[in-house]
N, C-alpha and C positions, 0 to 999 in steps of 0.2 A: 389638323395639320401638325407633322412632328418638325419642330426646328432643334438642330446641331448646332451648338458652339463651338468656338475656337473651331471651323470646318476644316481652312486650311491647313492645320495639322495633318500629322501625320495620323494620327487614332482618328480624329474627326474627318479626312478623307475617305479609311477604311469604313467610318460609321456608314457617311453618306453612298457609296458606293456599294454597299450592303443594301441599304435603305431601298435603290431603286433598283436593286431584283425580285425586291414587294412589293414594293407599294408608286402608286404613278408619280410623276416627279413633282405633279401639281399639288400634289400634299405632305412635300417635304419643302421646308425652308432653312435657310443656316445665315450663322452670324457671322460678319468678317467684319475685320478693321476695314479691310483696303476693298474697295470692291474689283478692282483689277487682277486682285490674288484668286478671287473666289469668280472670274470670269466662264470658267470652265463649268461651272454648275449649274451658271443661269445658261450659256449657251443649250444645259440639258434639258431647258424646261424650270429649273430649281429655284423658287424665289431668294433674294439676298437683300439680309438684310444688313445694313451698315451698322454697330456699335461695337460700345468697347466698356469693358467689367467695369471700367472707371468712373463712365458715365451715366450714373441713372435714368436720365431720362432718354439717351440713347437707346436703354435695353426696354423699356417703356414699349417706347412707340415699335422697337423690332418686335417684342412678343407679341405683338397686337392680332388678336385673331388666332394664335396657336392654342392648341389643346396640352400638347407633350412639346418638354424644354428636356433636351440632353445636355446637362452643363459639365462642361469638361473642366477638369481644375486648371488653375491657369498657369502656367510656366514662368509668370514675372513675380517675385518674392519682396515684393514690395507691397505689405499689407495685401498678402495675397486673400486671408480671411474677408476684410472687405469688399475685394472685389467678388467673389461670391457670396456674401451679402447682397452685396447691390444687384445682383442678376437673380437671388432668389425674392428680393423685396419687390424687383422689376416685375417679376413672373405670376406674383400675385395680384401686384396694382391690374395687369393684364389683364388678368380672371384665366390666367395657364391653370390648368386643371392637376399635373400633377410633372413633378420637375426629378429625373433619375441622374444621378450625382455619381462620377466615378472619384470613391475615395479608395482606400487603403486598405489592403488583407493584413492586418498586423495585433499582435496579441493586444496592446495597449495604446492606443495610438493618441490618448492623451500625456504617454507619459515612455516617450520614448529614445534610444539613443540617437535617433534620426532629427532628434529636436523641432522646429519651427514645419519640416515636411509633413511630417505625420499631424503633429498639433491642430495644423491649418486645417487638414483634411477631419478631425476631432471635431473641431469647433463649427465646422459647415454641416457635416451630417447632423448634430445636435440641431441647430438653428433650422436646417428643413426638413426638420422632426415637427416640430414644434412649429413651423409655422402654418399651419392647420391647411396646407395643401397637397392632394397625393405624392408621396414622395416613391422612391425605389435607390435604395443604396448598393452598387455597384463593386464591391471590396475587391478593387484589380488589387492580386499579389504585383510579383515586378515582372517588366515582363522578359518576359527570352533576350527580345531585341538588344534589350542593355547591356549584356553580359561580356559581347565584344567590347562595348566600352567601358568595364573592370577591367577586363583583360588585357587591352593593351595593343598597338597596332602590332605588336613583333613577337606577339606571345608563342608563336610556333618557334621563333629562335630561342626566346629565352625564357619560356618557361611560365606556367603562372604565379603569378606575384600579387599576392592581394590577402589582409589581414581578417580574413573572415573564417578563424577556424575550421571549429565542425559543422559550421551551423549550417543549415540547410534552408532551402525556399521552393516553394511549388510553381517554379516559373509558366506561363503562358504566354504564347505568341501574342501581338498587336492584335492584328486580323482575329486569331479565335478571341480574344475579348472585342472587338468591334462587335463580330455577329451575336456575339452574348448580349451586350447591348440593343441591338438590332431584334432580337427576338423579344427579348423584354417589354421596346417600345411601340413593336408590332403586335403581340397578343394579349389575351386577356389572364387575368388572375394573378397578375405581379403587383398592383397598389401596393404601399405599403408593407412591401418586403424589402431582407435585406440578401442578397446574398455574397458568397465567398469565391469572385473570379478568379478562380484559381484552380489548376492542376491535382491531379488526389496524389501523384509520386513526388516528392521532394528534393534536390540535390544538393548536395557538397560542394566545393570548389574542387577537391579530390574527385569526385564523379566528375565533373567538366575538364580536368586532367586529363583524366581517365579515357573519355572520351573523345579528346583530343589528340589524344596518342592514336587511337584506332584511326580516326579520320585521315590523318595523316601520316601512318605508317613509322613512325619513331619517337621515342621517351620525352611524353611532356609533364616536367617535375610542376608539383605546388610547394609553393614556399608562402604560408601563412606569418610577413613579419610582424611585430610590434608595431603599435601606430604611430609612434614618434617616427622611426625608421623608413617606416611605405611613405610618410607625408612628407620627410626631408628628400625621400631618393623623387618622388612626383615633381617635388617643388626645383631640384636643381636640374631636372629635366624639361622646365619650363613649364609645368601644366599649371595655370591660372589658379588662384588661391580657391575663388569660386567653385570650383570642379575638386579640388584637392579637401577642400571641405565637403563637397557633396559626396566623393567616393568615399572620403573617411567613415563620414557618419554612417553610410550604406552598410558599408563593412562592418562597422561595430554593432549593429542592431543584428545583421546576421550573426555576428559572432554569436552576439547574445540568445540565438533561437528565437527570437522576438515577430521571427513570420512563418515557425514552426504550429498551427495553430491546427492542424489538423483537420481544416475544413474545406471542400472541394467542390461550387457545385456549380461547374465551371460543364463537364460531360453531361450533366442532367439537361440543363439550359441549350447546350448546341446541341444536345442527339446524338453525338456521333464522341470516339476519343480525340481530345485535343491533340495538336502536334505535340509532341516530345522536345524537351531539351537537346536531346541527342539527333532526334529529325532536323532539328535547326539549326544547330551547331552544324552538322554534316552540309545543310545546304550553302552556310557562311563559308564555310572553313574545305569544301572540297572542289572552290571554282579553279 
């Protein structure tokens, strides 16, 4: 049995929904806080199990019986290390056979300008290195999805605005990293590998410009400011410090080429070419 965490997400929706165009629903399970969120699963057939990264022995009694644990890193930044911790300590008391971990495509990711993001996702691959259970490291770059939310709701009025230089990243859709995942946890000869979800072309903020001028048919300028600047004009725009800190850090790690790493094995893994930047963007950006 393969169990998904974090299901109800967004990645972990597309996981499971990958999942049962393989495999019967009887041999996939997932975690949910709430089991009313994750109601639509079991209607499938889909076992659910209740815990939470918090809770050890929650995750205990959920991995009971699983072979394969897809742990998705968790979105609350509250000792986010520990809660995967506890979902890889869980996964072993279990006897889960081997746990595949989506961390980060990043040059350094102990030692980055993304600060505590990258670190966490550092400290967790290490840890289910090491703790003597099959593992499979995952290295989603970022993905496509997010890009509108650099950008900005009004960026076809006024242009893109965002502090990240020249730097470049090998975006990937959601979805095609779902099925990357999905294949990994479906076939054999992936133990103990790690690879790089991600894209083999790169882009600019000037390329998604760029690209957004064609989609919509008139001049969309980049304005790469200073971070002081991007974080004062965010912040009297109202955007929560939370967010103005997460876009900053993003930005500055890009600036830095820091997910410039030149590794892609993102086409190998799904068979076929990923969506493009530009495939996505045109689907966003030309309803």
């Amino acid at each position: 049995m393969i169990l998904v965490t974090a299901s109800t997400g967004q990645l972990g929706t597309a996981v499971v929904n990958n999942l049962l165009e393989r495999i019967p629903a009887s041999q996939i399970a997932v975690l949910a806080r709430d089991a009313q969120k994750a109601q639509a699963f079991a209607d499938k057939g889909i076992s659910v199990r209740i815990g939470d990264y918090k809770n050890y022995d929650s995750l205990v009694a959920a991995f009971n019986g699983v072979e394969k644990v897809l742990l998705i890193s968790s979105n609350d930044f509250d000792d986010r290390f520990g809660q995967h911790k506890n979902a890889i300590d869980a996964a072993k008391a279990a006897g889960v056979k081997q746990v595949a971990y989506t961390s980060i495509e990043i040059k350094d990711a102990h030692n980055s300008a993304t600060e505590i993001i990258s670190k966490d996702h550092a400290l967790t691959a290490d840890y289910l290195k090491a703790s003597g259970m099959g593992y499979v490291l995952l290295n989603d770059s970022l993905y496509a999805d997010v890009v509108p939310m650099f950008l900005g709701e009004k960026v076809l009025e006024t242009g893109v605005f965002f502090p990240a230089g020249d730097g470049k990243v090998a975006y990937a859709t959601r979805e095609d990293m779902a099925l990357a995942a999905v294949i990994v946890l479906t076939a054999e000869g992936h133990n103990n590998k790690e690879y790089a979800i991600a894209a083999e072309q790169e882009y600019s903020f000037a390329d998604v410009a760029a690209y957004l001028s064609e989609i919509s048919g008139k001049e969309i300028a980049y304005v790469s400011p200073d971070e002081d600047t991007y974080k004062a004009v965010l912040t009297d725009a109202g955007v929560p410090d939370m967010f103005v800190w997460m876009l900053s850090v993003f930005a500055k790690a890009i600036k830095a080429h820091e997910f410039e790493t030149g590794k892609g094995d993102l086409e190998a893994l799904i068979g076929r070419k990923p969506v493009t930047l530009k495939e996505y963007l045109t689907q966003v950006y030309s309803k």
